[in-house]
BAFI-3210 file (N, C-alpha, C; in Angstrom, 3 decimals, decimal comma, padded with zeros to 6 digits):
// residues 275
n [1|2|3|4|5|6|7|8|9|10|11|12|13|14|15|16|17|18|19|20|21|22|23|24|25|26|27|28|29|30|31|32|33|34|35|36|37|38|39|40|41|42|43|44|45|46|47|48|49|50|51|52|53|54|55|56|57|58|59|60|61|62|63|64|65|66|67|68|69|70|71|72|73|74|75|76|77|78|79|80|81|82|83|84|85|86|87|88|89|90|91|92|93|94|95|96|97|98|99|100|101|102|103|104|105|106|107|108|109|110|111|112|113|114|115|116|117|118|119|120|121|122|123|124|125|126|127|128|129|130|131|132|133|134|135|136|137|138|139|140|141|142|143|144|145|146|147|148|149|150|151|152|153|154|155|156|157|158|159|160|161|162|163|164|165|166|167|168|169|170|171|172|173|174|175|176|177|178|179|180|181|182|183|184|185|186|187|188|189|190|191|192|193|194|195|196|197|198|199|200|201|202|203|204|205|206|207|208|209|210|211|212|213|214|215|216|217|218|219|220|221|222|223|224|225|226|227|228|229|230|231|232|233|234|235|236|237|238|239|240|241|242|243|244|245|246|247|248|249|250|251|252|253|254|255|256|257|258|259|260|261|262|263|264|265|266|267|268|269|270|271|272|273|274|275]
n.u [010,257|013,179|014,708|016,612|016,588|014,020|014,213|016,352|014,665|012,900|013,168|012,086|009,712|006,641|004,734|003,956|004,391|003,666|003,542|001,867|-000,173|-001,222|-000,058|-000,342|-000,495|-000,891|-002,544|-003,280|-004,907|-007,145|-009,378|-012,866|-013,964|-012,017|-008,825|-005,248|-001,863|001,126|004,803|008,335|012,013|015,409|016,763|018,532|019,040|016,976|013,647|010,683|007,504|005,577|001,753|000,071|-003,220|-002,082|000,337|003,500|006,193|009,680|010,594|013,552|015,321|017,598|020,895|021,742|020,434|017,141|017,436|016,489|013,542|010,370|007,061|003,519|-000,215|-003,323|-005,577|-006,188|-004,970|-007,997|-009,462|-010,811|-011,386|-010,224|-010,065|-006,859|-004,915|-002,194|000,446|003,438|005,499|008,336|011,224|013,912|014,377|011,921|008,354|006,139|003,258|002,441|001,121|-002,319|-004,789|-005,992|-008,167|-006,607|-004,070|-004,099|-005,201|-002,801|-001,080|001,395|004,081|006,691|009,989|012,486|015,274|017,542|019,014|020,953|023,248|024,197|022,563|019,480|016,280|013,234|009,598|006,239|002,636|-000,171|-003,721|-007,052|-010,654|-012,806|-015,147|-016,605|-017,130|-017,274|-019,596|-021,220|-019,320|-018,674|-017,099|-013,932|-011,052|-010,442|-009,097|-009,306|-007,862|-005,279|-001,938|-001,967|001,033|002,704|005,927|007,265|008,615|009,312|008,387|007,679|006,266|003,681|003,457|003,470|001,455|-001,309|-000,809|-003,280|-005,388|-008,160|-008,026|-009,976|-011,825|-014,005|-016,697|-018,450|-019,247|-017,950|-015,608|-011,995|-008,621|-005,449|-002,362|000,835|003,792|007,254|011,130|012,842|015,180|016,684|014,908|011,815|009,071|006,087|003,876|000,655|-001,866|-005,183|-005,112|-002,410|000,930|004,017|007,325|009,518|013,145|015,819|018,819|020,789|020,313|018,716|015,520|013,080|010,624|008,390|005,797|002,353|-001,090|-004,374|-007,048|-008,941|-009,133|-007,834|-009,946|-010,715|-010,920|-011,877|-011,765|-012,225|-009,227|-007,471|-005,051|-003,098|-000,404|001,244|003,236|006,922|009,839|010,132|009,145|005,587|003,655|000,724|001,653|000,622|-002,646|-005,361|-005,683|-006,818|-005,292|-002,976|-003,098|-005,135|-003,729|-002,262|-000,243|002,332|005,086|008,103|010,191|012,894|015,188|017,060|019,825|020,802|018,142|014,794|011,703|008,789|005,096|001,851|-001,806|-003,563|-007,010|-010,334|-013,158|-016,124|-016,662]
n.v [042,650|040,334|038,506|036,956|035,658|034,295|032,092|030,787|029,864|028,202|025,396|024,188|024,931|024,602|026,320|029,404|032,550|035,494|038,225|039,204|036,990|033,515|030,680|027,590|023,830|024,290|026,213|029,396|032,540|034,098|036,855|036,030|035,149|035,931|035,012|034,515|034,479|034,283|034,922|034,985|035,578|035,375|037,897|038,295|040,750|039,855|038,461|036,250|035,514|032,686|031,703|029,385|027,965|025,731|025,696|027,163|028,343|029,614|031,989|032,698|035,595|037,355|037,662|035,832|033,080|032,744|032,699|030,244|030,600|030,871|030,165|030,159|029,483|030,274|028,922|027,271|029,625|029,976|029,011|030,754|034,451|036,739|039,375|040,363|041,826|043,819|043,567|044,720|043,785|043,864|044,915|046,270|046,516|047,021|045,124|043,909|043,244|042,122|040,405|039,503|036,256|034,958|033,431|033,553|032,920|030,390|030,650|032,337|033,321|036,412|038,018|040,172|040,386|042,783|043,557|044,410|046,897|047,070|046,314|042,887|040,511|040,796|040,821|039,490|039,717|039,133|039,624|038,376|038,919|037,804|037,813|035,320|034,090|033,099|033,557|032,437|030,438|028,536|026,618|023,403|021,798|022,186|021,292|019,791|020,793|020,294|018,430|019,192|019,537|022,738|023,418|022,885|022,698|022,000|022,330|021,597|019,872|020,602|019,270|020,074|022,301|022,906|022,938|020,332|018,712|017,404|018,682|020,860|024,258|026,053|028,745|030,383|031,667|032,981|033,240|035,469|035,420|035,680|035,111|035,791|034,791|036,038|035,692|036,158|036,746|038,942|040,490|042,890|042,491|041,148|039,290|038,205|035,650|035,216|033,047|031,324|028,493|028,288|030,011|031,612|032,167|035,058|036,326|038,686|039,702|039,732|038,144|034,555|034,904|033,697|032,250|032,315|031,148|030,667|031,426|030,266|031,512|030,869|029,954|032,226|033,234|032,708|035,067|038,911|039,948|042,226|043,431|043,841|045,095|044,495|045,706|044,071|043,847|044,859|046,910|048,050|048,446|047,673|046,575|046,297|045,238|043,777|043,289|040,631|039,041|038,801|038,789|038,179|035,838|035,807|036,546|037,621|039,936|040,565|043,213|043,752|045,853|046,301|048,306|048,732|047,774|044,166|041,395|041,564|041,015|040,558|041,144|040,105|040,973|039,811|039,935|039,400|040,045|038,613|036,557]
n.w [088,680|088,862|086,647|086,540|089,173|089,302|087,072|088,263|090,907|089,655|089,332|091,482|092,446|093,528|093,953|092,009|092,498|090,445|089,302|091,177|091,495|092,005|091,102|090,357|089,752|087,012|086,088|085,311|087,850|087,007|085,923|084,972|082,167|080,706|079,330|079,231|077,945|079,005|078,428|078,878|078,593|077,822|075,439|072,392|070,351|067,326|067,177|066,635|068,524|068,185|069,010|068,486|068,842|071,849|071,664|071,468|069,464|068,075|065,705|064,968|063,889|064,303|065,563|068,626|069,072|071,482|074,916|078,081|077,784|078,744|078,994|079,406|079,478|080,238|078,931|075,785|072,735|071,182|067,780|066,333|065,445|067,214|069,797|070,755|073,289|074,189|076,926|077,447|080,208|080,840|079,148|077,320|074,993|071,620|072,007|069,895|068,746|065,475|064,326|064,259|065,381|062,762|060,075|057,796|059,007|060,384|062,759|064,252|066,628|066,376|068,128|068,257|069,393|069,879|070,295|068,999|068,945|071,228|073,854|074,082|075,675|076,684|079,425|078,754|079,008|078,638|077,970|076,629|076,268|076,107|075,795|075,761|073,157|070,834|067,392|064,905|065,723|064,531|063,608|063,473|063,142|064,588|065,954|068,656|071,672|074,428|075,341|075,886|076,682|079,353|080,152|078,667|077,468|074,811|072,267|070,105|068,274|065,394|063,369|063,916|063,237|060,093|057,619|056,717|053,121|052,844|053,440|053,169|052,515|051,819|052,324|051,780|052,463|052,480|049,611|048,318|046,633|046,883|048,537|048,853|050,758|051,392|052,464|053,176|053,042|051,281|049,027|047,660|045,627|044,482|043,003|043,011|041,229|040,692|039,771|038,856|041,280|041,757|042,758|041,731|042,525|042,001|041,961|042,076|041,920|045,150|048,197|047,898|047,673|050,134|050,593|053,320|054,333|052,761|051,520|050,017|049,685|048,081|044,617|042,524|039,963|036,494|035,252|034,602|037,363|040,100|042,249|045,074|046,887|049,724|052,050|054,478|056,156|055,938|055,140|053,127|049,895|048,304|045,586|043,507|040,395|037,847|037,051|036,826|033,338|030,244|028,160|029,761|030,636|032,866|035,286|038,259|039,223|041,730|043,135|044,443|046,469|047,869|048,870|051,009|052,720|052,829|054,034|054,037|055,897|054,423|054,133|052,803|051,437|049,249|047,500|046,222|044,430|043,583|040,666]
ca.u [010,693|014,373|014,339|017,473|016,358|012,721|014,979|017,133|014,214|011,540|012,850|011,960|008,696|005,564|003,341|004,978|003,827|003,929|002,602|001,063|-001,097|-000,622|000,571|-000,443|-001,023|-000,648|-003,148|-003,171|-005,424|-007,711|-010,782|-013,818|-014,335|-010,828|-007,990|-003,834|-000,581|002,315|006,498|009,211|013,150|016,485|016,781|019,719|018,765|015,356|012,886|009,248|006,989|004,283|001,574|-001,284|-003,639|-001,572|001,974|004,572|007,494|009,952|011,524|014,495|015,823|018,903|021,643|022,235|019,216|016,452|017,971|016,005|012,651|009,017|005,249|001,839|-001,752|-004,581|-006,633|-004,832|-005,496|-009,010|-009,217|-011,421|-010,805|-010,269|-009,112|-005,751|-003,987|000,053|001,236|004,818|005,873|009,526|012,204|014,441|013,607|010,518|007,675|005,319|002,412|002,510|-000,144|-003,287|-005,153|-007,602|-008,548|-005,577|-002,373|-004,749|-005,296|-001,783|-000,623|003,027|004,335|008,419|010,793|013,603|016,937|018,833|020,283|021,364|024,435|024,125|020,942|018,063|015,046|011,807|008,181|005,007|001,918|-001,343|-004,817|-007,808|-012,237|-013,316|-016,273|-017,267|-017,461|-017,991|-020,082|-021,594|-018,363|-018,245|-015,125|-012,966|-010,140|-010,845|-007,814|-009,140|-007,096|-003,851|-001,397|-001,097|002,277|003,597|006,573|007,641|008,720|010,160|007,121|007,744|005,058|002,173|003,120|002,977|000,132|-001,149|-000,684|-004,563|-006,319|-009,071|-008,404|-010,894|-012,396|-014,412|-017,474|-019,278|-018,883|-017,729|-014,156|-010,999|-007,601|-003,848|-001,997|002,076|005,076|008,858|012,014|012,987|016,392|016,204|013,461|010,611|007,477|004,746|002,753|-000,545|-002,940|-005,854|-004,843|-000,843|001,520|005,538|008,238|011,279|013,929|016,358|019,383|020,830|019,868|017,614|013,960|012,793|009,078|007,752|004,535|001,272|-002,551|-005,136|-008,740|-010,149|-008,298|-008,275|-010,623|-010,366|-011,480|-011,149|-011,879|-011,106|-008,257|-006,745|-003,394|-002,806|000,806|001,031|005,000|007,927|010,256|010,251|007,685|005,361|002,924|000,253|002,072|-000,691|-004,248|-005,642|-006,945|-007,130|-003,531|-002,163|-003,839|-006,168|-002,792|-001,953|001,795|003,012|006,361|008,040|011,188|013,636|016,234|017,436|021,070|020,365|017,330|013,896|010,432|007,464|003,883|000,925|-002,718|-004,372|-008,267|-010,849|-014,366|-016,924|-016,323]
ca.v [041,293|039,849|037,544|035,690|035,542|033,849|031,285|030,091|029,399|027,722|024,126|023,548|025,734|023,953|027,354|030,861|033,697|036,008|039,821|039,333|036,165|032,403|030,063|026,291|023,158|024,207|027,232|030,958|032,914|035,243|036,961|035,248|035,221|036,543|034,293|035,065|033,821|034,671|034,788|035,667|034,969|036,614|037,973|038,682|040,510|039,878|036,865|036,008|034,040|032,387|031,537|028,789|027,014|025,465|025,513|028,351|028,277|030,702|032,633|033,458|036,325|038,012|037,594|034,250|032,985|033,162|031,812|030,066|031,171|030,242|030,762|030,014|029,629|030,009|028,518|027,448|030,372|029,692|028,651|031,641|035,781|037,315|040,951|040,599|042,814|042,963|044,317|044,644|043,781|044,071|044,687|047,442|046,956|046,916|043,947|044,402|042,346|042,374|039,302|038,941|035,359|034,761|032,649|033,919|032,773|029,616|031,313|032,475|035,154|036,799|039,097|040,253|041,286|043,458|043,669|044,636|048,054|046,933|045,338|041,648|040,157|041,174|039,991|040,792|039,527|040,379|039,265|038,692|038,761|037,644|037,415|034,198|034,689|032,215|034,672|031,166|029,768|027,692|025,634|022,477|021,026|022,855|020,288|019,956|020,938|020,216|017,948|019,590|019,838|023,688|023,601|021,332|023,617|021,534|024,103|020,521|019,370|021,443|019,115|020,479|023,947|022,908|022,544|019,367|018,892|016,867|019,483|021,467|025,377|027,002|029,524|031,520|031,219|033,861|032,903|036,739|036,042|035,026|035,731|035,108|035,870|035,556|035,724|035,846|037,139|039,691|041,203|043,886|042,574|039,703|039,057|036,752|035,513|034,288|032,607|030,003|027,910|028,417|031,221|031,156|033,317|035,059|037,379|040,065|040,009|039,792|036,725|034,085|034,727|032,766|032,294|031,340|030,530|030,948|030,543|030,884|030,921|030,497|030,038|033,337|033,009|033,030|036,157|040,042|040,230|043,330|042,564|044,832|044,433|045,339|045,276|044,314|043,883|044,846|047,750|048,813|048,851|046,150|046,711|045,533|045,411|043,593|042,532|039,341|039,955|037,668|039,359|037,703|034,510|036,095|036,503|039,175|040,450|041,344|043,363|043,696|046,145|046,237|049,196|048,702|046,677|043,254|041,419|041,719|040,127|040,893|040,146|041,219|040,375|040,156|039,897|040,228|039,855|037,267|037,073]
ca.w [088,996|088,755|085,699|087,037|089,936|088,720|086,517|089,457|091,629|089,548|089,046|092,936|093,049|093,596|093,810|091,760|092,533|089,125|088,941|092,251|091,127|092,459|089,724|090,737|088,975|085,858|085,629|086,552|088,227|086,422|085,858|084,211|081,170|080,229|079,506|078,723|077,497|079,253|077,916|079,383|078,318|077,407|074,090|071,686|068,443|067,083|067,435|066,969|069,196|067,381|069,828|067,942|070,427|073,392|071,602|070,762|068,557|067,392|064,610|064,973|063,030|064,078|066,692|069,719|069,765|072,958|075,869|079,024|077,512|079,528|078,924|080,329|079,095|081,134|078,143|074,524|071,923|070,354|066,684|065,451|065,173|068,885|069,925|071,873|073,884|074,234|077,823|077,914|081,290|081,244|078,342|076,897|073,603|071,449|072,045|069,022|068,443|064,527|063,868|065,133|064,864|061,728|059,122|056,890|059,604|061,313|064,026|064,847|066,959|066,450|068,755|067,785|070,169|069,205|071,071|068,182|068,566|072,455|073,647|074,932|075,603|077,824|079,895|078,379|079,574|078,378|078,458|075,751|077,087|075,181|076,065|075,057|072,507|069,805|066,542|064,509|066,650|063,880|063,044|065,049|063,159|065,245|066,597|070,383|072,471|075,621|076,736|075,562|078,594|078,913|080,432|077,597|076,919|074,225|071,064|069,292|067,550|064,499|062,505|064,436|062,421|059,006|056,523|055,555|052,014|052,341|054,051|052,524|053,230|050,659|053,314|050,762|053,552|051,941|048,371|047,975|046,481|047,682|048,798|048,824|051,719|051,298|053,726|052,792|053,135|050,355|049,166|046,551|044,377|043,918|041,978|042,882|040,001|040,904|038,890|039,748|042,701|042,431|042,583|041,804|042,995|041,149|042,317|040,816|042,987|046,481|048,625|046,927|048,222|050,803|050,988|054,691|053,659|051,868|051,654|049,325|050,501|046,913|043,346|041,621|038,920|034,965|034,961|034,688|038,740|040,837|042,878|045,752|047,822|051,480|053,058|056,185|056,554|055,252|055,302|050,951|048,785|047,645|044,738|042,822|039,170|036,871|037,452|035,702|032,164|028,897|028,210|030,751|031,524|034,194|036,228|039,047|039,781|042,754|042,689|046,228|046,453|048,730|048,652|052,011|052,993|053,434|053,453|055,705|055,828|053,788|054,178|051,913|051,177|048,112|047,859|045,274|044,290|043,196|038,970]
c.u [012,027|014,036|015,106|017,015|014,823|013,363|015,561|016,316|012,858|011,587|012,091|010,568|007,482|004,461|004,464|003,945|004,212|002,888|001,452|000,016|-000,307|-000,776|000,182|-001,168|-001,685|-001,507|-003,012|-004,609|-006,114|-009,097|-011,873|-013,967|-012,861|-009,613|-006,010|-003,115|000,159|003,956|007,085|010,593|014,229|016,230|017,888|019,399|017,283|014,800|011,711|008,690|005,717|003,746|000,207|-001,853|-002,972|-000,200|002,829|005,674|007,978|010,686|012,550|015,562|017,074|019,794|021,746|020,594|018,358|017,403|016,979|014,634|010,915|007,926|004,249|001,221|-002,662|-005,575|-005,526|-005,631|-006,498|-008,677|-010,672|-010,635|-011,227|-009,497|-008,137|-005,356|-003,163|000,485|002,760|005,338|007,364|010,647|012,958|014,483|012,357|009,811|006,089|004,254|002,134|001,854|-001,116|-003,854|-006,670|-007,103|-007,315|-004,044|-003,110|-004,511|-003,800|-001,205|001,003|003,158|006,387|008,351|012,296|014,459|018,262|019,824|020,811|022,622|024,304|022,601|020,057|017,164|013,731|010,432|007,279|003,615|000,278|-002,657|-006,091|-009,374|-012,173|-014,531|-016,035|-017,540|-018,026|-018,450|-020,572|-020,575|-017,940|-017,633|-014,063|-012,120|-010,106|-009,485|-007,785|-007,977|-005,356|-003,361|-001,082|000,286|003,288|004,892|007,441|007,412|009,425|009,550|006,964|006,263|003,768|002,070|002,890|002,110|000,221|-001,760|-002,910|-005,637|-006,729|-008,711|-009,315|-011,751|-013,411|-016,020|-018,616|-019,826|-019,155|-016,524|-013,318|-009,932|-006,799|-003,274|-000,328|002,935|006,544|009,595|012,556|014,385|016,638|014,707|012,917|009,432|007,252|003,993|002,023|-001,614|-003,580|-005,297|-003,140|000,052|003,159|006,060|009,671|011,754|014,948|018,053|019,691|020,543|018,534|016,303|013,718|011,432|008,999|006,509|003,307|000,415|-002,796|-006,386|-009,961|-009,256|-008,968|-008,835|-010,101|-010,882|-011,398|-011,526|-011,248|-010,629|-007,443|-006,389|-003,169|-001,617|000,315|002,314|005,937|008,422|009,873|008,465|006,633|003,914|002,422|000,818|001,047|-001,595|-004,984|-006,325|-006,287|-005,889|-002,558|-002,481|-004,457|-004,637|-002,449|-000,872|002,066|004,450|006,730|009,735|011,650|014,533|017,136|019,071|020,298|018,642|016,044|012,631|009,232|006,168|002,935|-000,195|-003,218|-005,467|-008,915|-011,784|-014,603|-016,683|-017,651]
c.v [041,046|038,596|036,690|034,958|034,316|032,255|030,550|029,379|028,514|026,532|023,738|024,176|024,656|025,129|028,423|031,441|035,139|037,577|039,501|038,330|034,958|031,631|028,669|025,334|023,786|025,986|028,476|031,374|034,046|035,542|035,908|035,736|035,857|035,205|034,741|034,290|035,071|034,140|035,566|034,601|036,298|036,620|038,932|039,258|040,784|038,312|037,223|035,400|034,010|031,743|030,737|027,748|026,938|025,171|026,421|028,142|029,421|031,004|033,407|034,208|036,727|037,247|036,144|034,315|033,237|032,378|031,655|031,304|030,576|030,702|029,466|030,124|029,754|029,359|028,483|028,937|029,487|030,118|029,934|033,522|035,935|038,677|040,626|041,807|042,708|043,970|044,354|045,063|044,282|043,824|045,918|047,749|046,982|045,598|044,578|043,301|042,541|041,550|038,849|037,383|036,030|033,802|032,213|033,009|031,381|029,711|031,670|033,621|035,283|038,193|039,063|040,792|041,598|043,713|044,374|045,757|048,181|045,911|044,151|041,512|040,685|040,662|040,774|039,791|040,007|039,175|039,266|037,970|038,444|037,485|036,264|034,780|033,871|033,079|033,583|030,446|028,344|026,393|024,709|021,629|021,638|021,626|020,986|019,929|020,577|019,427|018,243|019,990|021,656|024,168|022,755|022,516|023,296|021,926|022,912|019,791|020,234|020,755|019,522|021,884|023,821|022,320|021,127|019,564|018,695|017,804|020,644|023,283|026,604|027,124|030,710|031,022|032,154|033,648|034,228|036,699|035,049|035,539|035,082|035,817|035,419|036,303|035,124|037,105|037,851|040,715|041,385|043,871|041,073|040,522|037,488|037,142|034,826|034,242|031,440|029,928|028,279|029,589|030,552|032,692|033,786|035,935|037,892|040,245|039,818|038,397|035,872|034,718|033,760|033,146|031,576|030,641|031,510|030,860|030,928|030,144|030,253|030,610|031,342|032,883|033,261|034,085|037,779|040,562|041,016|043,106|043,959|044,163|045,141|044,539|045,432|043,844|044,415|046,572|049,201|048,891|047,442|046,750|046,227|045,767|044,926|043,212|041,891|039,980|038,610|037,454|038,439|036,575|034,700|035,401|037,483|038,733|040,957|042,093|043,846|044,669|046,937|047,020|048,788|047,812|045,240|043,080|041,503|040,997|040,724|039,800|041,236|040,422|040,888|039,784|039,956|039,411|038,622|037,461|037,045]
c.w [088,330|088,168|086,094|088,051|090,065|088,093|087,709|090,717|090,550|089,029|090,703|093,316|092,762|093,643|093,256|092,136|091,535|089,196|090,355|092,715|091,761|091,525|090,136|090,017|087,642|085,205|086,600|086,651|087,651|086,268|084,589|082,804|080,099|080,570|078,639|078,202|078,151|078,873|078,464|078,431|077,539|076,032|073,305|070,532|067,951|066,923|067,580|067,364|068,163|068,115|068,789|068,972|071,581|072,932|071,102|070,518|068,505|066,842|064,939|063,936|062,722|065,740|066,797|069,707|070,850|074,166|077,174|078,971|078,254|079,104|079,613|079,554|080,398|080,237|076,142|074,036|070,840|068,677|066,137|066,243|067,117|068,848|070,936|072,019|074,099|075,439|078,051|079,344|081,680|079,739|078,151|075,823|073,578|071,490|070,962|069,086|066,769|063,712|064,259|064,874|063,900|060,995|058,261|057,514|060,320|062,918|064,923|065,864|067,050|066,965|068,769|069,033|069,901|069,656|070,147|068,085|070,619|072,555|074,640|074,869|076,979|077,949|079,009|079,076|079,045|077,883|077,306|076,741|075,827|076,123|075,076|074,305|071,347|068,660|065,321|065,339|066,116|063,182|064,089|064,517|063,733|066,058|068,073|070,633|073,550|076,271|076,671|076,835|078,356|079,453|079,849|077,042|075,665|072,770|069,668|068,195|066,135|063,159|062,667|063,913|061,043|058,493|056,178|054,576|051,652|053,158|053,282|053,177|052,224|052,461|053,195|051,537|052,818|050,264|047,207|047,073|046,960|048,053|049,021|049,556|051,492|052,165|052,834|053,264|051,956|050,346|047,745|045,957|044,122|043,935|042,391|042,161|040,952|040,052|039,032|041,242|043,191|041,811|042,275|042,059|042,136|042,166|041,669|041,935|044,330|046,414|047,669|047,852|048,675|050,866|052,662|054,779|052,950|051,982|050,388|049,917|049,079|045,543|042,858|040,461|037,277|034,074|035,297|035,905|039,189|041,616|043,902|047,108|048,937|051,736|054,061|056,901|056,002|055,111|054,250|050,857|047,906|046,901|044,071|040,916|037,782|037,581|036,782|034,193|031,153|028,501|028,756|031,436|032,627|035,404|037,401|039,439|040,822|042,795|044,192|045,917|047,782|048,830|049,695|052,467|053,217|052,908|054,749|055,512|055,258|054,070|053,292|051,642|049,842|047,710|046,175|044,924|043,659|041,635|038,442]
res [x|x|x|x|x|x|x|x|x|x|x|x|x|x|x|x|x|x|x|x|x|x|x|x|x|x|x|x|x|x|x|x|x|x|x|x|x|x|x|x|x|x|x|x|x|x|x|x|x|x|x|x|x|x|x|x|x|x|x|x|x|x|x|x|x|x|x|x|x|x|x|x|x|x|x|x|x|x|x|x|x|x|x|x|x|x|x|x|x|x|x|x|x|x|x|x|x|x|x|x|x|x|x|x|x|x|x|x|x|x|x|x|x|x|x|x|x|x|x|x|x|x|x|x|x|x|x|x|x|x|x|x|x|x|x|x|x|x|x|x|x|x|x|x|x|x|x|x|x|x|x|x|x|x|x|x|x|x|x|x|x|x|x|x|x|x|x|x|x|x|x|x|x|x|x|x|x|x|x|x|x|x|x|x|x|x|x|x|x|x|x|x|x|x|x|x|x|x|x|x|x|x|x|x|x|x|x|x|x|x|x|x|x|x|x|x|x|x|x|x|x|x|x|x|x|x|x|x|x|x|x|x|x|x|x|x|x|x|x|x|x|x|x|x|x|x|x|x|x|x|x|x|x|x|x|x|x|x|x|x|x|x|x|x|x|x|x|x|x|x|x|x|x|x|x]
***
């Protein structure tokens, strides 16, 4: 499919026709029990869509921003864990899916697309698929979406992404533990301290450190708890440097290094038992 071509005709369309499917009043056409998100739009560089319930935003990293960018729901993205799938329909770079939804991101999904070692911008498309399936079935505070418009393409609402300050996210469901999940931007060298409920950030160099955000599902305890760290971004090296003890005010260190030019994005989890 001709992306310009798609663009130029679809203020005047009253039915599209998309991958072979008929597009009308607001929903697409698909099998039962299976529901998607579809994006399409040029892309300069690098950029992430972030896809939560029935609204997507996005990060933009490198380059001209997205230009004349579109998506679809057939259903928002459900507020508990789901297996997606990422078809890349059409690009010349890479389309990664590099975040699934859970507990940890409130239910977010991020899928990058990478343009960066190409010249000018390009079309890309692509396509996440999900089974509906209730995995908390038992949680009936779940904020109803129904009546969310899903062709609300409106990416302007930036308060509907951040945390409120008065909202409860202790998620320690099991009352196994807890965990700290952190996101930033890193150039050479940072350390996150964490201890109890709040963590702080230093850095060593280069750009300041930008944090993007944070959780914690449960205050690390005041105690000598075993504690183990999973990356799940970032180019360098990110390590667990201490682990709470009497020593240290029942604190754990993270140390995050960056060799690389410039700076890039880190993510990392850190977990750990009942005390």
């Amino acid at each position: 499919m001709n992306g310009k071509n798609f663009f130029a005709g679809v203020a005047g369309a009253l039915v599209l026709v998309w991958g072979g499917e008929a597009l009308g009043s607001g929903t697409l056409a698909r099998s039962v029990a299976e529901e998607r998100f579809q994006w399409r739009g040029q892309v300069d560089g690098v950029d992430e869509i972030l896809i939560r319930g029935g609204s997507v935003r996005i990060r933009h990293l490198e380059a001209k921003p997205i230009q004349r960018q579109e998506h679809r729901f057939t259903a928002p993205l459900p507020e508990w864990d789901v297996d997606l799938d990422l078809d890349k329909i059409e690009g010349r770079g890479d389309v990664e899916l590099i975040e699934e939804p859970s507990s940890w991101n409130d239910y977010t999904a991020v899928v990058r697309v990478d343009d960066s070692d190409k010249v000018g911008d390009g079309y890309y498309e692509f396509e996440l698929t999900w089974n509906e399936r209730d995995d908390w079935g038992d949680w009936e505070d779940r904020e109803d979406r129904s009546d969310r418009d899903p062709w609300d393409d409106d990416d302007d609402d930036a308060d509907a992404w951040e945390r409120d300050g008065d909202e409860d996210w202790s998620s320690d469901r099991d009352g196994e533990g807890g965990a700290f999940r952190w996101e930033g931007r890193v150039d050479i060298s940072a350390e996150i301290r964490i201890r109890g409920g709040d963590h702080e950030v230093s850095d060593a160099g280069g750009r300041a450190t930008q944090e993007l955000r944070s959780r914690f599902t449960a205050d690390l305890p005041e105690a000598e708890v075993t504690v183990s760290l999973r990356q799940l971004d970032g180019r360098g090296r990110v390590e667990l440097i201490q682990t709470p003890s009497a020593e240290n005010d029942y604190t754990a260190v993270v140390r995050i290094e960056d060799s690389d030019s410039g700076d890039d994005t880190y993510e990392f989890e850190l977990t750990w038992g009942r005390d």
